[in-house]
DOVEXTI-399933 format. One record per atom (N, C-alpha, C, O): residue in one letter; x, y, z. Coordinates in steps of 0.1 Angstrom, whole numbers, plus 2048, in hexadecimal, padded with zeros to 3 digits. Example, Ala and Ser with C-alpha at 12.3 -4.5 7.8 and 13.67 -1.06 7.14 Angstrom:
A8847C784E/A87B7D384E/A8847DF84E/A88E7DF855/S8807EA847/S8897F5847/S88180084F/S88680B850/
END
This chain:
XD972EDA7B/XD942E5A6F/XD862DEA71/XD7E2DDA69/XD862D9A81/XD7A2D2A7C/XD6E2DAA80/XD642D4A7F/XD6B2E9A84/XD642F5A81/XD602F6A77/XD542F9A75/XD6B2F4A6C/XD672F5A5D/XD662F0A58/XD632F4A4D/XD652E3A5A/XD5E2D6A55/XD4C2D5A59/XD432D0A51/XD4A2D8A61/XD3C2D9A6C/XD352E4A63/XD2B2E0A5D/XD392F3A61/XD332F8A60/XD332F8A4D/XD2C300A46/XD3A2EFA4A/XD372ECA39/XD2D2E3A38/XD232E4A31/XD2F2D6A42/XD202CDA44/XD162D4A46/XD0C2D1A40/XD172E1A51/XD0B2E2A4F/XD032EAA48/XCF62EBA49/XD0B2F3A3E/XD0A2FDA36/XD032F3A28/XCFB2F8A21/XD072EBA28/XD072DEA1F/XCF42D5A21/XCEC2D2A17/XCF22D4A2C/XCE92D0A31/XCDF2D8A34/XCD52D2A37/XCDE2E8A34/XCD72F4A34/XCCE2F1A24/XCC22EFA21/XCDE2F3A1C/XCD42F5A0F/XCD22E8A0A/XCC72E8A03/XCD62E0A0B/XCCB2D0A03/XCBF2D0A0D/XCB62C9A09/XCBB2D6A19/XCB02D4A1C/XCA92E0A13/XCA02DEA0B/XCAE2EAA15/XCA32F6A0E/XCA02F4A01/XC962F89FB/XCAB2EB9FA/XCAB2E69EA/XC992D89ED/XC8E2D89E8/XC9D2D09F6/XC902C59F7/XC862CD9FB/XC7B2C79F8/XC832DBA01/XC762E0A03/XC6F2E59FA/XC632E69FB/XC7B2EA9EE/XC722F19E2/XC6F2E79DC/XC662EA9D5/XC732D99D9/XC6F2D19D0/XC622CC9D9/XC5A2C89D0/XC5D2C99E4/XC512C49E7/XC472D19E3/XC3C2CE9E8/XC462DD9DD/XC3E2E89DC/XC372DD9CF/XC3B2D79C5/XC2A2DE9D6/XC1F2D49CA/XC1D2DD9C1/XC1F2E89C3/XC182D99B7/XC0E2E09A9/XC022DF9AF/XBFE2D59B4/XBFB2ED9AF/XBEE2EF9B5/XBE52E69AC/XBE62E69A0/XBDD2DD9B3/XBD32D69B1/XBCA2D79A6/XBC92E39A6/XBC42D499C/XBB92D5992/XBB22CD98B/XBB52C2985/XBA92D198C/XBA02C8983/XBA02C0978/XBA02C796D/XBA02B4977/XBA22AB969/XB9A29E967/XB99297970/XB9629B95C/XB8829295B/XB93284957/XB9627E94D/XB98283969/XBA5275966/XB99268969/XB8D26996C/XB9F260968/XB9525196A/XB9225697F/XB87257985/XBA0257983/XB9925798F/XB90262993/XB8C26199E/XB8D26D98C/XB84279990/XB7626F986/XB6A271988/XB7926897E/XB6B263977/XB68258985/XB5D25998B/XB7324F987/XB6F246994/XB6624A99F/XB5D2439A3/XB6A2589A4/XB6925F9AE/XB592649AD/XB522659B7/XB5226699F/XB4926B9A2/XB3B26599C/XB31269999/XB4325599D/XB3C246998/XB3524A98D/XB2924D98F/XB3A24D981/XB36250977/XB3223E975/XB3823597B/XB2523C96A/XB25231960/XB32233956/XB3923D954/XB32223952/XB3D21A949/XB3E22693C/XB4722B937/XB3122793B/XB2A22C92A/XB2F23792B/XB3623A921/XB2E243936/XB2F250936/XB3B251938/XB3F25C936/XB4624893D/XB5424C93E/XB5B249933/XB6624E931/XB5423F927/XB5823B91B/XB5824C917/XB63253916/XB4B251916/XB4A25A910/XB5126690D/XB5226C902/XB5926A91B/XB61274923/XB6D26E91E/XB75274917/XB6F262920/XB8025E91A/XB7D26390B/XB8226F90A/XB7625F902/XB752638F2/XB7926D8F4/XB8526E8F3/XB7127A8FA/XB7028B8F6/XB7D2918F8/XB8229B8F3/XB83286905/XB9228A90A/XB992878FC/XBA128F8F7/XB9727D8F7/XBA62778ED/XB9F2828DF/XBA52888D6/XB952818E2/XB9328A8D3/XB9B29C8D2/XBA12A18C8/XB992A28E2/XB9D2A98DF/XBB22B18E3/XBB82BB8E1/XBB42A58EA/XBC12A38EB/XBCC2A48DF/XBD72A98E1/XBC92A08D6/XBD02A38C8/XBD02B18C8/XBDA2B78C9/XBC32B78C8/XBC12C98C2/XBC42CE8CB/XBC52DA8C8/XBC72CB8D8/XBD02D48E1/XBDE2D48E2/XBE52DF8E3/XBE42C78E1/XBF02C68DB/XBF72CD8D2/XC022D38D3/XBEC2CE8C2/XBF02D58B5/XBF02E68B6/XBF52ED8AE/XBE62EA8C4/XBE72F78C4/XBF62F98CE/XBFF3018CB/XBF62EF8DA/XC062F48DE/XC102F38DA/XC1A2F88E1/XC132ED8CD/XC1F2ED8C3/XC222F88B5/XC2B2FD8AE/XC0F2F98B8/XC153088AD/XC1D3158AF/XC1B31E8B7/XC273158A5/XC3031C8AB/XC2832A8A4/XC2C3358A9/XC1F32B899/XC1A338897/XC133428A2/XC1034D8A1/XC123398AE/XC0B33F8B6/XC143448C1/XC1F3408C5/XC0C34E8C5/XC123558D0/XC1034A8E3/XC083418E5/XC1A34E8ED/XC163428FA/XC083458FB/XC0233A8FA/XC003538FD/XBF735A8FD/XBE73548F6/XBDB3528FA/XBED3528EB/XBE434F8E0/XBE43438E2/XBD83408E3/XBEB3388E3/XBEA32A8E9/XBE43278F4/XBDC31D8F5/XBE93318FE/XBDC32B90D/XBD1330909/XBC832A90F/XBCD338902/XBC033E8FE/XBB43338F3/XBA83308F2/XBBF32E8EB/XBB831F8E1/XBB63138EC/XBAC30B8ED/XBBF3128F3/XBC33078FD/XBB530A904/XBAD300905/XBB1314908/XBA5316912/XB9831590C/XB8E312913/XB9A3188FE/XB8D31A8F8/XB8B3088F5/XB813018F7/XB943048F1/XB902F48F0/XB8D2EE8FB/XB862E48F9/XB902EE90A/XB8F2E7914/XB812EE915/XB782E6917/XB7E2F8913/XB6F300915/XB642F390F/XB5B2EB914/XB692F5904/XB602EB8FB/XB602DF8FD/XB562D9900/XB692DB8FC/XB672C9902/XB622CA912/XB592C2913/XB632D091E/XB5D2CE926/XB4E2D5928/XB492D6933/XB492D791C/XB3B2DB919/XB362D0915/XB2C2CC91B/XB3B2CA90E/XB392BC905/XB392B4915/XB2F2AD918/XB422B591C/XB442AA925/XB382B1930/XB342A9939/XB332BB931/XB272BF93E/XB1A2B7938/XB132B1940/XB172B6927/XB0B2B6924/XB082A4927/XAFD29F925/XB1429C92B/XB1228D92F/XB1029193F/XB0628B944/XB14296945/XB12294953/XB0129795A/XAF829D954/XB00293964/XAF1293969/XAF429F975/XAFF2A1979/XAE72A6978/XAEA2B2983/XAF32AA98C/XAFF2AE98E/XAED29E994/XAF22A099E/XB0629D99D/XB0F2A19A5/XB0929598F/XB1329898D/XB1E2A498A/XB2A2A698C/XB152AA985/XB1A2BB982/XB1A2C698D/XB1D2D298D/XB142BA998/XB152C39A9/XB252C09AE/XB2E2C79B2/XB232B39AC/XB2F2AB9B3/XB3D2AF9AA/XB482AF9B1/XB3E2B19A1/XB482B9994/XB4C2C999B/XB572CD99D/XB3E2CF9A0/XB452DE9A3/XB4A2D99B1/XB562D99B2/XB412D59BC/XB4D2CE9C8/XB5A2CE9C7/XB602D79CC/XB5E2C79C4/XB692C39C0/XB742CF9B9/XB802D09BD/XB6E2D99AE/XB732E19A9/XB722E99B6/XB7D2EB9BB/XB6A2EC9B9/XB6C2F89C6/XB762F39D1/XB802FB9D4/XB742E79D5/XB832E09DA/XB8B2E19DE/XB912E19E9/XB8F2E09CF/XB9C2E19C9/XBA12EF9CC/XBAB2F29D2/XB962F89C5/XB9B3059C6/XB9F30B9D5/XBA93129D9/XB973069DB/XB9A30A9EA/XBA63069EF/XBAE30E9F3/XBA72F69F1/XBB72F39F4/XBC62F99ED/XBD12F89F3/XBC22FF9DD/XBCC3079D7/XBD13119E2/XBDB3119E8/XBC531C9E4/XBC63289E9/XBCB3239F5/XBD432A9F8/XBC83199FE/XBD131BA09/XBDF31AA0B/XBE631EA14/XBE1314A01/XBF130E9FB/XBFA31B9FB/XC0531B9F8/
END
């Protein structure tokens, strides 16, 4: 009996750890024009006003493309992309080289710590 008690503890205790290891698996890393990536690359007051605007302006029209149900998943990440295209064109033409150095950094980064994951 108590064989079979032991080996239900620990059969029990096998899988709640293997269950806590898949939930620490992160979301690979990515790029986002959050206040702390604006913090991070001491943008001016004026120029982060700016970037907040282009964000809220185009947050609506990405939303309206991921609820349309006329669209295919396909055709949605494809609008979804073409709008983030555009507003982060809008958002390169405020930045200065050496900020648009420090932007790919960071993108490259990121990407790298993904791939080792």
């Amino acid at each position: 009996m108590k064989k079979l008690i032991t080996i239900a503890a620990l059969i029990l205790i096998i899988s709640f750890n293997s269950q806590a290891q898949e939930t620490k698996l992160a979301k690979p890393a990515s790029f986002s024009w959050s206040q702390k990536t604006m913090d991070y690359l001491g943008l001016p007051q004026e120029q982060q006003q700016k970037i907040t605007a282009l964000k809220k302006e185009y947050e609506p029209k990405i939303k309206a493309v991921q609820s349309d149900t006329a669209l295919t998943e396909e055709e949605k990440k494809q609008k979804v992309k073409e709008l983030y295209a555009v507003r982060n064109a809008q958002i390169d033409k405020l930045l200065t080289k050496e900020e648009k150095q420090k932007v790919k950094e960071m993108k490259q980064k990121m990407k790298e710590q993904n791939s080792d994951k």
